[in-house]
N, CA, C and O atoms as a GROMACS GRO file, in nm:
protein
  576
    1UNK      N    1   7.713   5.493  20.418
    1UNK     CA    2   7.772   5.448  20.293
    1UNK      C    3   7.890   5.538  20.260
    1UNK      O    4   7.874   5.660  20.257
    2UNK      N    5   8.004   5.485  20.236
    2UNK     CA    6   8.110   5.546  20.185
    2UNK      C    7   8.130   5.636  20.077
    2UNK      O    8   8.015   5.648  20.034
    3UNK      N    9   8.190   5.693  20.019
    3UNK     CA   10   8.172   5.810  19.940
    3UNK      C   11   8.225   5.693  19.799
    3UNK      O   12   8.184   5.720  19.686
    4UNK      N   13   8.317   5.565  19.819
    4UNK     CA   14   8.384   5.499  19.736
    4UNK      C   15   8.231   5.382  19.680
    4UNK      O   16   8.169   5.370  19.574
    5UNK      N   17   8.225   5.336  19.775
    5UNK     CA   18   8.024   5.297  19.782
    5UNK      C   19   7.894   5.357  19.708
    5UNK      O   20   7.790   5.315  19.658
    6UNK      N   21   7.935   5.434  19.721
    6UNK     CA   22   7.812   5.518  19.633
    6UNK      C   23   7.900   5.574  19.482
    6UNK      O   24   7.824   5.640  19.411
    7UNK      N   25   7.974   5.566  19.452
    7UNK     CA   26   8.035   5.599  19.324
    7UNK      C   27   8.038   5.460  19.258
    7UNK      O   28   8.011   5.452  19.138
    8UNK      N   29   8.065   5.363  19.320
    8UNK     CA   30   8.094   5.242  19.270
    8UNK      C   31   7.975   5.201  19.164
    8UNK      O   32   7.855   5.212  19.190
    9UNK      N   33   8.032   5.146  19.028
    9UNK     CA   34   7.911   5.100  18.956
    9UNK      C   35   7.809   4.941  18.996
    9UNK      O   36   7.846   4.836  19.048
   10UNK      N   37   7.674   4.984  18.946
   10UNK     CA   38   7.665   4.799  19.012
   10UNK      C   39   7.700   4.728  18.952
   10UNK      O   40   7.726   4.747  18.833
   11UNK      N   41   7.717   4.577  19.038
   11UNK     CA   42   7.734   4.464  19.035
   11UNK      C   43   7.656   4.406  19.088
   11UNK      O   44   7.583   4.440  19.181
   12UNK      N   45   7.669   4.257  19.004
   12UNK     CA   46   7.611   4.125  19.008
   12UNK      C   47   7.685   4.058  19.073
   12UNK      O   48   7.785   4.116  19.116
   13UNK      N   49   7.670   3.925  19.105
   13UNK     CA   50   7.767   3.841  19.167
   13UNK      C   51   7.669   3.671  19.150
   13UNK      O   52   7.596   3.609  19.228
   14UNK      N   53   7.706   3.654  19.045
   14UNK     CA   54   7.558   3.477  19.021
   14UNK      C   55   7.668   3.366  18.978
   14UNK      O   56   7.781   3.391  18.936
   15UNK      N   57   7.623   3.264  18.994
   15UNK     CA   58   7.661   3.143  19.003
   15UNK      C   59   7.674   3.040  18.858
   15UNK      O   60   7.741   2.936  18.854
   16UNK      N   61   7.590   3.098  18.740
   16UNK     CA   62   7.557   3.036  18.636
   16UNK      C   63   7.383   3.072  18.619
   16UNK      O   64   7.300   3.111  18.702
   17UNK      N   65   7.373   3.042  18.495
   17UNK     CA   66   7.257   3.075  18.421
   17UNK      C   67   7.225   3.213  18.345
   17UNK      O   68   7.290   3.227  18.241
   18UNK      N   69   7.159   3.291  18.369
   18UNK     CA   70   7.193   3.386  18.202
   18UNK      C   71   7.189   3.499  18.330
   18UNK      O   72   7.095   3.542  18.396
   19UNK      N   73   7.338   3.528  18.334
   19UNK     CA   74   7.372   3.659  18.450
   19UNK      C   75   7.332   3.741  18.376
   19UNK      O   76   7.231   3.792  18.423
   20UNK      N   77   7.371   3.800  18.240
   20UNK     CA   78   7.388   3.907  18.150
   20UNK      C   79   7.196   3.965  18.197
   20UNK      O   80   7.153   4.056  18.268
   21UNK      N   81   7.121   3.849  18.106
   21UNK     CA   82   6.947   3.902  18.123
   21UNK      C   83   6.884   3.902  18.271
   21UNK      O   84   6.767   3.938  18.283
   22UNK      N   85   6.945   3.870  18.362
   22UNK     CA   86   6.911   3.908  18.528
   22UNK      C   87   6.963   4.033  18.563
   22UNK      O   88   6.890   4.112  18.624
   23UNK      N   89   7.109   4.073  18.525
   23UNK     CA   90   7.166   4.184  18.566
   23UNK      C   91   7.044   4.288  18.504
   23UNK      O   92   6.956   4.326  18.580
   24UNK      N   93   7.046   4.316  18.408
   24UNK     CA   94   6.947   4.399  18.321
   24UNK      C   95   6.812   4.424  18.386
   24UNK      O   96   6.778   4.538  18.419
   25UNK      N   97   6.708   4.279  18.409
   25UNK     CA   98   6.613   4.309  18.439
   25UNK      C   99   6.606   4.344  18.564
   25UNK      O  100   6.497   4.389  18.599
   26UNK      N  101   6.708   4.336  18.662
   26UNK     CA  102   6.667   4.361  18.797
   26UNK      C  103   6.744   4.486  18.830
   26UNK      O  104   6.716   4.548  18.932
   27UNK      N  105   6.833   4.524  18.753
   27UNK     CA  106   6.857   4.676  18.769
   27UNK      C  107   6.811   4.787  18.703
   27UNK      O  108   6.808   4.900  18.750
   28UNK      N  109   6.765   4.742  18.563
   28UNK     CA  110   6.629   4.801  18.533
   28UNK      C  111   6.522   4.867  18.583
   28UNK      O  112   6.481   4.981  18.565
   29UNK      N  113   6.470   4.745  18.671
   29UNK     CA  114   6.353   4.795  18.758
   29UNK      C  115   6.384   4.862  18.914
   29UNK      O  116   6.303   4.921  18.985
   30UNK      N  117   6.527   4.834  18.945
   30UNK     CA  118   6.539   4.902  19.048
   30UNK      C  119   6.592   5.054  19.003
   30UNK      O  120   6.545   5.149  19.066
   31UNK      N  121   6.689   5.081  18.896
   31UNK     CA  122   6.736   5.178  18.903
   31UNK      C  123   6.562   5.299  18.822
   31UNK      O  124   6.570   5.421  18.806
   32UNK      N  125   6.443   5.223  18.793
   32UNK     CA  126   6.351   5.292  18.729
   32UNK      C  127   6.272   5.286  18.854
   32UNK      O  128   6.244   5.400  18.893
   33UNK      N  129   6.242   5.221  18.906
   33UNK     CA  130   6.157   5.207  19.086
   33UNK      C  131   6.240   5.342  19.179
   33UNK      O  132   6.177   5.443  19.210
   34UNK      N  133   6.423   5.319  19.222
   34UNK     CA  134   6.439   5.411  19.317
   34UNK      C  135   6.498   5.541  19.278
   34UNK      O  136   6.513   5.625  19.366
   35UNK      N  137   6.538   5.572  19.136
   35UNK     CA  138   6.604   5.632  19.100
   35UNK      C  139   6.557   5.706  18.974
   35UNK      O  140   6.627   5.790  18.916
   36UNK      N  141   6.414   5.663  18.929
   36UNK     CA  142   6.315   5.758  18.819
   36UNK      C  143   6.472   5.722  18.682
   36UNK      O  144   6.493   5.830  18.627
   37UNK      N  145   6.544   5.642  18.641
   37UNK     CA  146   6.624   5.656  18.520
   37UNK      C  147   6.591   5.494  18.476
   37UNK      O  148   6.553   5.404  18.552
   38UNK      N  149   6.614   5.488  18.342
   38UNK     CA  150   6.615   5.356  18.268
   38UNK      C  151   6.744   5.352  18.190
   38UNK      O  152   6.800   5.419  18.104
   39UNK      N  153   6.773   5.217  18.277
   39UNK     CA  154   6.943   5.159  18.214
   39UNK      C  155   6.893   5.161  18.063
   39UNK      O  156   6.779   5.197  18.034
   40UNK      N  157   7.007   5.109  17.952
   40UNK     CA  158   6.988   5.113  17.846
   40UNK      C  159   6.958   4.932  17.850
   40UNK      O  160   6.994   4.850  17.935
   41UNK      N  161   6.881   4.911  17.727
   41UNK     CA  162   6.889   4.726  17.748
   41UNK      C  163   7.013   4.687  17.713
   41UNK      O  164   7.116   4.755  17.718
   42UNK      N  165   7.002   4.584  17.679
   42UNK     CA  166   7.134   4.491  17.704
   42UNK      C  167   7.227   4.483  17.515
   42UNK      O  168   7.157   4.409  17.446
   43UNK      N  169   7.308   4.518  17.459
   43UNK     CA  170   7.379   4.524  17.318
   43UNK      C  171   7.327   4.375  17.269
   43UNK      O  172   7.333   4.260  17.311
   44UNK      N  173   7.272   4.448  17.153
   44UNK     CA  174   7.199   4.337  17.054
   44UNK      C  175   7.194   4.397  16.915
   44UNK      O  176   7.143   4.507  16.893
   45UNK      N  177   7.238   4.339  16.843
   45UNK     CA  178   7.182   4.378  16.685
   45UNK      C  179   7.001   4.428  16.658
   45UNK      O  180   6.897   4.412  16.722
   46UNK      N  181   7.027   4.472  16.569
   46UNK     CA  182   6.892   4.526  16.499
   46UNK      C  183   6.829   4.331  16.433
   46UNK      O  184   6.884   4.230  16.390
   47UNK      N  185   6.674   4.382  16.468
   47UNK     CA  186   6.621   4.269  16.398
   47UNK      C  187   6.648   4.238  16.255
   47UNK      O  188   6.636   4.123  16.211
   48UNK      N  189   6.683   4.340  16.181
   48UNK     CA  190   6.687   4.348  16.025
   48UNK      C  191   6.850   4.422  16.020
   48UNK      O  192   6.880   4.539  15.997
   49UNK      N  193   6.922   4.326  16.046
   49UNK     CA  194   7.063   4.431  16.006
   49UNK      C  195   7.072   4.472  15.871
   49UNK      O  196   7.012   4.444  15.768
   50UNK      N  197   7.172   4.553  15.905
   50UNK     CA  198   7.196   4.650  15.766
   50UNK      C  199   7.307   4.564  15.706
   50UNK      O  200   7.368   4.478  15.769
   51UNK      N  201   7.326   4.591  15.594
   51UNK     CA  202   7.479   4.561  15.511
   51UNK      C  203   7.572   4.627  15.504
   51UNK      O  204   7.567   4.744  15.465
   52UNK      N  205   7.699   4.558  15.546
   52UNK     CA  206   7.803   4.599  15.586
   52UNK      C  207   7.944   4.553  15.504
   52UNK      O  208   7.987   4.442  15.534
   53UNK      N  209   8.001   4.612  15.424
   53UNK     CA  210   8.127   4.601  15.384
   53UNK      C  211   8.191   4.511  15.451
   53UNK      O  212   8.168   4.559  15.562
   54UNK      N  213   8.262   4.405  15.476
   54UNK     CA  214   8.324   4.349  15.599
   54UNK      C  215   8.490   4.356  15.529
   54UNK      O  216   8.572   4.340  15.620
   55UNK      N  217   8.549   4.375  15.407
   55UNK     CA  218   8.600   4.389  15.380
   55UNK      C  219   8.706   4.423  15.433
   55UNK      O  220   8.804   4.350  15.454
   56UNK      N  221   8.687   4.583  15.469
   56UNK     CA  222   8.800   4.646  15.554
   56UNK      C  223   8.822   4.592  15.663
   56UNK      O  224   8.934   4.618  15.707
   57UNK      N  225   8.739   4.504  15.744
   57UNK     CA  226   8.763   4.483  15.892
   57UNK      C  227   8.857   4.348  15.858
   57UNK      O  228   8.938   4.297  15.936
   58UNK      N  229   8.832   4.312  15.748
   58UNK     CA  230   8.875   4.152  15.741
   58UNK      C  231   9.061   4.123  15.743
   58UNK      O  232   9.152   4.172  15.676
   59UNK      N  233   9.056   4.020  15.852
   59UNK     CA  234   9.198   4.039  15.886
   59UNK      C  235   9.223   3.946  15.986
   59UNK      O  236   9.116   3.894  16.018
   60UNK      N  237   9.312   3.904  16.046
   60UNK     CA  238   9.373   3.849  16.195
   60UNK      C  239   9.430   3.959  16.305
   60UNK      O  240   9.528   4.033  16.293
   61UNK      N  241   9.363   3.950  16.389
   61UNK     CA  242   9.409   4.040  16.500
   61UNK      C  243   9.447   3.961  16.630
   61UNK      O  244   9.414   3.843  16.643
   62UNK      N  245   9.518   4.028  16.725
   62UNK     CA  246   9.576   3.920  16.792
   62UNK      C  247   9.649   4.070  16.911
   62UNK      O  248   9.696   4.182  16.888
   63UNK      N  249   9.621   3.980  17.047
   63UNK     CA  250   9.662   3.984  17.159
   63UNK      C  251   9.731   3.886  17.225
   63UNK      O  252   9.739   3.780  17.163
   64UNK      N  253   9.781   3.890  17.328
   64UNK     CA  254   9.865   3.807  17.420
   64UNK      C  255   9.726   3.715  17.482
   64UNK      O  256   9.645   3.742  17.570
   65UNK      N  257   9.741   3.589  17.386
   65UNK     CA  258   9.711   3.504  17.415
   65UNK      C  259   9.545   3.476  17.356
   65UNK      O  260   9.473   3.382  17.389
   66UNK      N  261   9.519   3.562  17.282
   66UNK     CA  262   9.384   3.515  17.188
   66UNK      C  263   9.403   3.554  17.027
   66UNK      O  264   9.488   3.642  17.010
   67UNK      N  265   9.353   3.515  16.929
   67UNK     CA  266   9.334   3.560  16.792
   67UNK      C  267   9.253   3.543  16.755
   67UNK      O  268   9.191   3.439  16.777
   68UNK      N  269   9.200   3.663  16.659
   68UNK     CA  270   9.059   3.663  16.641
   68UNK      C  271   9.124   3.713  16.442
   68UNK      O  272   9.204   3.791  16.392
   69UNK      N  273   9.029   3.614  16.398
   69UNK     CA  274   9.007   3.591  16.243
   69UNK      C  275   8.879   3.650  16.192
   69UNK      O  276   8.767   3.608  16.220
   70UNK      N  277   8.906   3.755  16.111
   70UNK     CA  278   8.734   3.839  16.063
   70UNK      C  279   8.734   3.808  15.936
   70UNK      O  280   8.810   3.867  15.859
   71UNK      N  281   8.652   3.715  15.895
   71UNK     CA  282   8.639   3.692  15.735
   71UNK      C  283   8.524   3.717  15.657
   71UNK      O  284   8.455   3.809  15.702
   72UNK      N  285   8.475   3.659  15.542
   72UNK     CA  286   8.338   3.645  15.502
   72UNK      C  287   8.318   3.502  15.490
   72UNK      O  288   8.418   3.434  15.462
   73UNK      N  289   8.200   3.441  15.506
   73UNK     CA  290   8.172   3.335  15.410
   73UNK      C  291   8.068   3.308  15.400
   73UNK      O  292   7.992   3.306  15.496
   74UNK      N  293   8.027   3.275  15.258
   74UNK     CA  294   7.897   3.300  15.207
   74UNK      C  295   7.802   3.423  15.191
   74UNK      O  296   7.681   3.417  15.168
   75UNK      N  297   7.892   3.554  15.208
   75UNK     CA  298   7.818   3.702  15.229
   75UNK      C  299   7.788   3.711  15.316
   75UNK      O  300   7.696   3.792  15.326
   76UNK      N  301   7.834   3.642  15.452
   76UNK     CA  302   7.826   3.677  15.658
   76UNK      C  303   7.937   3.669  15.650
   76UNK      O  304   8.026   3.609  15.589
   77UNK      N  305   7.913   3.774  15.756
   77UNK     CA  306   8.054   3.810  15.850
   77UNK      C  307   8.073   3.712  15.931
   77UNK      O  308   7.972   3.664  15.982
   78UNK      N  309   8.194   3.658  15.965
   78UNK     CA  310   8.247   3.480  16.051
   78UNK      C  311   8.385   3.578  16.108
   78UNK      O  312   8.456   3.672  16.073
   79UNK      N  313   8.362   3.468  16.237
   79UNK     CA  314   8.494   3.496  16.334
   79UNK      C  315   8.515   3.406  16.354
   79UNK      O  316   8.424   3.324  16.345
   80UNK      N  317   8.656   3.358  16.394
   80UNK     CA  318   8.712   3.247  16.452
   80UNK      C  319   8.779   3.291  16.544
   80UNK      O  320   8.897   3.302  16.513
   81UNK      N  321   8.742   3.339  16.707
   81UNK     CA  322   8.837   3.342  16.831
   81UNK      C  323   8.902   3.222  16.884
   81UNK      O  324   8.853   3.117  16.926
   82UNK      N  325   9.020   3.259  16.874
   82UNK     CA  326   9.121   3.066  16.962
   82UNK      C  327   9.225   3.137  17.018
   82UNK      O  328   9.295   3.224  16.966
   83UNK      N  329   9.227   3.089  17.129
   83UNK     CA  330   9.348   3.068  17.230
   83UNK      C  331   9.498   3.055  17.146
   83UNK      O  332   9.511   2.996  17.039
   84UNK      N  333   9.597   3.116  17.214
   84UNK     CA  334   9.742   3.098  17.156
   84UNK      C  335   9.806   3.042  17.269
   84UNK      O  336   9.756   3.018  17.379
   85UNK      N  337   9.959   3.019  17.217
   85UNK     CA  338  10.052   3.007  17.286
   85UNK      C  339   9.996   2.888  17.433
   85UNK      O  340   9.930   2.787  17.410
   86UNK      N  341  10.033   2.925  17.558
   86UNK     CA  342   9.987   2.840  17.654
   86UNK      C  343   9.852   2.776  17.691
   86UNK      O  344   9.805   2.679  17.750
   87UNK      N  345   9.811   2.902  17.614
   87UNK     CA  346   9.613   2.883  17.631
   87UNK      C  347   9.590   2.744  17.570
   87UNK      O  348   9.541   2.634  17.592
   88UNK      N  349   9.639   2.802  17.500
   88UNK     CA  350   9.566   2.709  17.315
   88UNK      C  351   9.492   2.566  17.382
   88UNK      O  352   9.387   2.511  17.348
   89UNK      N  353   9.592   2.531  17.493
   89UNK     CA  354   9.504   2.392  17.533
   89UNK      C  355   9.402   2.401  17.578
   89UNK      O  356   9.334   2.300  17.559
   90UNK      N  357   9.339   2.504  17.651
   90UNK     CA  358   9.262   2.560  17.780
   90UNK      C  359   9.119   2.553  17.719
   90UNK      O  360   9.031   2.537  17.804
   91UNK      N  361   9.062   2.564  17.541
   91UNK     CA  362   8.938   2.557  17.509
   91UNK      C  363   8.984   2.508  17.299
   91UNK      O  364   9.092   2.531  17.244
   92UNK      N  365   8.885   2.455  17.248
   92UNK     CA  366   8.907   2.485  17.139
   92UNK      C  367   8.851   2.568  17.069
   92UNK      O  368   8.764   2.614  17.143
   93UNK      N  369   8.842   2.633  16.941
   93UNK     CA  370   8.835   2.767  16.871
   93UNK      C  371   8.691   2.744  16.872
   93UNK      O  372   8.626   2.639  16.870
   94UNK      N  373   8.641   2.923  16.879
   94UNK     CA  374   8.520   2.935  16.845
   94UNK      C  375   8.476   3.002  16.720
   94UNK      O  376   8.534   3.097  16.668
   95UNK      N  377   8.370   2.946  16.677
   95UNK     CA  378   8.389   3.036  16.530
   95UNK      C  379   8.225   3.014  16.543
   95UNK      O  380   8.161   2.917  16.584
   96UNK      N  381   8.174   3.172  16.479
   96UNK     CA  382   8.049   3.206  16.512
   96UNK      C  383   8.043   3.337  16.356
   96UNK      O  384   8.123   3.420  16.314
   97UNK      N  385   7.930   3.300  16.322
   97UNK     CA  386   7.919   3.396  16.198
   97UNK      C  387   7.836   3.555  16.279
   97UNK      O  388   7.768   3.535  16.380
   98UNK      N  389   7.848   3.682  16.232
   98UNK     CA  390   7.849   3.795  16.274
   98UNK      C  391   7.713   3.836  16.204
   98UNK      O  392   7.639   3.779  16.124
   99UNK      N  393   7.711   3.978  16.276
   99UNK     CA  394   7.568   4.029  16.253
   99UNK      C  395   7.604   4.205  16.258
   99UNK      O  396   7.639   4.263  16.361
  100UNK      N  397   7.589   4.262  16.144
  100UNK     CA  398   7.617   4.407  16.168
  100UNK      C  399   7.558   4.486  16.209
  100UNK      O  400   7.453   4.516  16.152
  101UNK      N  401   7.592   4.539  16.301
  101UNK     CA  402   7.589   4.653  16.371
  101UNK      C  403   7.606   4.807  16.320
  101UNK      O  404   7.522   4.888  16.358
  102UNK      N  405   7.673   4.834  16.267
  102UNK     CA  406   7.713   4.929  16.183
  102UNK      C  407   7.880   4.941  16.110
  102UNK      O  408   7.967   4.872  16.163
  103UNK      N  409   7.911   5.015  16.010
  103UNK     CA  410   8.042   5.025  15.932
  103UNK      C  411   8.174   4.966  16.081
  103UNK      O  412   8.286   4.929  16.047
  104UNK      N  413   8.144   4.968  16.194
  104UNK     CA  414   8.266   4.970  16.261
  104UNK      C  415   8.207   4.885  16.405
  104UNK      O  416   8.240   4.905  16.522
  105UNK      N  417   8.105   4.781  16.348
  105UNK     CA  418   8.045   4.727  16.500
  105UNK      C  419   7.993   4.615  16.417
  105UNK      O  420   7.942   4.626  16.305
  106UNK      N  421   8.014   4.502  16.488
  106UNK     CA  422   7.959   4.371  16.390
  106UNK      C  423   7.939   4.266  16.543
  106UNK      O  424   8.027   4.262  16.629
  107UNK      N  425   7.814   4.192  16.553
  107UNK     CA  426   7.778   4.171  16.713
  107UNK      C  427   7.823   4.002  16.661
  107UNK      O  428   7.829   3.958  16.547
  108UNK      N  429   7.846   3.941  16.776
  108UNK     CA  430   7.846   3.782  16.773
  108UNK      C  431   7.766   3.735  16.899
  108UNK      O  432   7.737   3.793  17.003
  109UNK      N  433   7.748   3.643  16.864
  109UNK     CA  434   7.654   3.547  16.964
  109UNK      C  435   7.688   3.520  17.106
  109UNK      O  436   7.807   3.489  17.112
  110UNK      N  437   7.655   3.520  17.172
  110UNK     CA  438   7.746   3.503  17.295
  110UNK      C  439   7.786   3.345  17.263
  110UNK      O  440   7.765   3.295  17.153
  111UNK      N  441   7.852   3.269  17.381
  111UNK     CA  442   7.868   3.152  17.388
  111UNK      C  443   7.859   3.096  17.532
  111UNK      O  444   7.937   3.143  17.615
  112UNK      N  445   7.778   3.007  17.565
  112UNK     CA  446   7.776   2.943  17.761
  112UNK      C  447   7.625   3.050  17.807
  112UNK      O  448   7.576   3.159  17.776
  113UNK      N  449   7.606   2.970  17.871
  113UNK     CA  450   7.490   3.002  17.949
  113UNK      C  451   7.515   3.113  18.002
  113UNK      O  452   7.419   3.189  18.017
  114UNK      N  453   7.639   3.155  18.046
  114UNK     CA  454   7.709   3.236  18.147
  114UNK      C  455   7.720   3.387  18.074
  114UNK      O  456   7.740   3.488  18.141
  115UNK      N  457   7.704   3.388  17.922
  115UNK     CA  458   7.802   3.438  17.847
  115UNK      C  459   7.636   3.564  17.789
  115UNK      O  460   7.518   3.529  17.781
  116UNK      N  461   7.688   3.688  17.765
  116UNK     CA  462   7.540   3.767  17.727
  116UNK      C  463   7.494   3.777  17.605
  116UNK      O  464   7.579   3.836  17.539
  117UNK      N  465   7.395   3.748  17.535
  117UNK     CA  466   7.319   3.682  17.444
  117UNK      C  467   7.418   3.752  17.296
  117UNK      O  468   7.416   3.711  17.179
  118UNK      N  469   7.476   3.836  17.340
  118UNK     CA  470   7.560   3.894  17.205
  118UNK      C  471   7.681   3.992  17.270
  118UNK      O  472   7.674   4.051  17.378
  119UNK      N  473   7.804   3.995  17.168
  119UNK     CA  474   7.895   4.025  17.224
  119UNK      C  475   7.925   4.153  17.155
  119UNK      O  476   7.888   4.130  17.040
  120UNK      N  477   7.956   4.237  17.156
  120UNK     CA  478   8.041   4.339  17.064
  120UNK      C  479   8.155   4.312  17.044
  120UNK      O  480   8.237   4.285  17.132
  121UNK      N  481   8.187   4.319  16.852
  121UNK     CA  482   8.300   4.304  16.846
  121UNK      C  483   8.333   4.491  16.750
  121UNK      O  484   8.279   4.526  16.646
  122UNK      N  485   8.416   4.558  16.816
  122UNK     CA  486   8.418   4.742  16.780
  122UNK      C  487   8.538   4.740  16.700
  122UNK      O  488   8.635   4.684  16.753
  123UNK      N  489   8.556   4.797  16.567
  123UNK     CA  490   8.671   4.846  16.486
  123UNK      C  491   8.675   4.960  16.467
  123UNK      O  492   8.589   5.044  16.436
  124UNK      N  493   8.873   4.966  16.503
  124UNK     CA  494   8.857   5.107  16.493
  124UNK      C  495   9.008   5.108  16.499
  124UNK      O  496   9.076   5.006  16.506
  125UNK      N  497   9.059   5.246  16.495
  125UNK     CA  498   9.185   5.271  16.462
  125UNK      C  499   9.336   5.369  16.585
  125UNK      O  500   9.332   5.488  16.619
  126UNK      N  501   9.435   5.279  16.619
  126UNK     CA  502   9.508   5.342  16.689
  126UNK      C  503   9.573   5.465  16.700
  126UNK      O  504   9.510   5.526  16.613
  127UNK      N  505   9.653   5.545  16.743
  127UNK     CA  506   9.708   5.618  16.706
  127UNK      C  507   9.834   5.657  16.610
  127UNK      O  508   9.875   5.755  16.548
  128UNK      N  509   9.872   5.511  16.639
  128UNK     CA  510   9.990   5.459  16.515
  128UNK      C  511   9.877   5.420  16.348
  128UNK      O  512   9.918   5.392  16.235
  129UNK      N  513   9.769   5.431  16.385
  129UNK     CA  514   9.710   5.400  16.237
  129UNK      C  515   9.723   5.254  16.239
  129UNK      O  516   9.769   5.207  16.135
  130UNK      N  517   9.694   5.173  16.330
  130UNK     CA  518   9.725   5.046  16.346
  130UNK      C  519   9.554   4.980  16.348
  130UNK      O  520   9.477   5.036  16.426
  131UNK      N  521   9.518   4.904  16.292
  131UNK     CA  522   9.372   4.876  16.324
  131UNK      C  523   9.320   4.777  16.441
  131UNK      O  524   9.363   4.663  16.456
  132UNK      N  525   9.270   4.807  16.480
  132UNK     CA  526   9.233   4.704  16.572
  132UNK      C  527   9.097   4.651  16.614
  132UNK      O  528   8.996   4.711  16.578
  133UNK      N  529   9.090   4.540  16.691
  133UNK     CA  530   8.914   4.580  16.741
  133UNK      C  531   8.967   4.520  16.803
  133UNK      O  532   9.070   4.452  16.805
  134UNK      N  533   8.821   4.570  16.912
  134UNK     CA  534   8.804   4.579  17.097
  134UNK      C  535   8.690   4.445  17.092
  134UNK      O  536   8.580   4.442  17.037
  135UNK      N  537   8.759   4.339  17.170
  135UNK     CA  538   8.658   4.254  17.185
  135UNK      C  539   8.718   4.200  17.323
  135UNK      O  540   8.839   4.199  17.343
  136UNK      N  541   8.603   4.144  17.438
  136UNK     CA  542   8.635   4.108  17.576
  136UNK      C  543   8.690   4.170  17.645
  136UNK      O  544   8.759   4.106  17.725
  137UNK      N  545   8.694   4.330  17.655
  137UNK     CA  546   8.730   4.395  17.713
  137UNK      C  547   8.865   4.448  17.721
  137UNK      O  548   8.922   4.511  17.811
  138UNK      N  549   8.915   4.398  17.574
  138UNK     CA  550   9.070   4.456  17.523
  138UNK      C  551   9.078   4.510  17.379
  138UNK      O  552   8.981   4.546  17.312
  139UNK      N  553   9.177   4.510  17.350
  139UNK     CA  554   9.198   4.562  17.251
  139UNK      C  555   9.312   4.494  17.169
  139UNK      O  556   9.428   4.493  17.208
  140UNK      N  557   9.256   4.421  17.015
  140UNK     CA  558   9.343   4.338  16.939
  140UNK      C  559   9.401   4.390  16.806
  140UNK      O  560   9.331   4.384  16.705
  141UNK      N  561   9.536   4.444  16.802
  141UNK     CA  562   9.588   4.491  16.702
  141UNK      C  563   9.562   4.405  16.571
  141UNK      O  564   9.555   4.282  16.577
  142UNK      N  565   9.548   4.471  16.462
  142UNK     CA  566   9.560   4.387  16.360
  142UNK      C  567   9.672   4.340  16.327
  142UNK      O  568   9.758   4.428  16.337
  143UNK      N  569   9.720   4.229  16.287
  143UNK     CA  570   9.845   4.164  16.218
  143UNK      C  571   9.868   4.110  16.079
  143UNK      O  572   9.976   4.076  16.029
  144UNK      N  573   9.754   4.109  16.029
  144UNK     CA  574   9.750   4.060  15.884
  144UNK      C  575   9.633   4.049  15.845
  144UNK      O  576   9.610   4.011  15.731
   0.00000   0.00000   0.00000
């Protein structure tokens, strides 16, 4: 095994159906079977979330080629992620009400079979003092 091989983190590689809860349980038990450690489970809200200001987070943030809308309604936290510009045709908007996590972490639902039972959506602040949150593995400045 290569020295690049053995550093490498694991991977999955599945076809459809709930990758997210297979990855987990089967590296779970292997990394607790050959390796005596337990992965952490899989990011999920607390059964009883706490209450959360959503206030400050509330805003439009936006990357090259997604926007994400953090509002309230009805006293839940709601997102609306949609495609821009060229995308925009590619799916229509998703909008999924939120679940807090804590002052700067608010979880959403996944979406698709494919997709892991909850997503993190993380707020937090640039170095320009610019706000942003990290959702899908980027990072969306605030704009308004």
């Amino acid at each position: 095994m290569s020295c690049l091989a053995a550093a490498s983190p694991p991977q999955l590689l599945t076809n459809g159906g709930d990758a997210t809860g297979l990855f987990v349980d089967l590296f779970q038990e292997l990394f607790g079977e050959l390796a005596g450690v337990r992965m952490p489970d899989a990011f999920a809200p607390a059964a009883e979330p706490r209450p959360v200001d959503v206030a400050p987070l509330a805003g439009t943030y936006e990357r090259e080629g997604v926007r994400l809308t953090i509002d309230e309604r009805d006293g839940v936290p709601h997102v609306r992620v949609e495609l821009t510009d060229r995308m925009a045709e590619y799916a229509p908007p998703i909008e999924a009400d939120l679940v807090p996590v804590s002052d700067t972490v608010l979880a959403m639902p996944g979406v698709g079979a494919a997709s892991a039972p909850w997503l993190p959506l993380v707020f937090g602040t640039l170095p320009d003092d610019t706000p942003y949150v990290y959702f899908g593995m980027r990072v969306s400045p605030k704009t308004a």
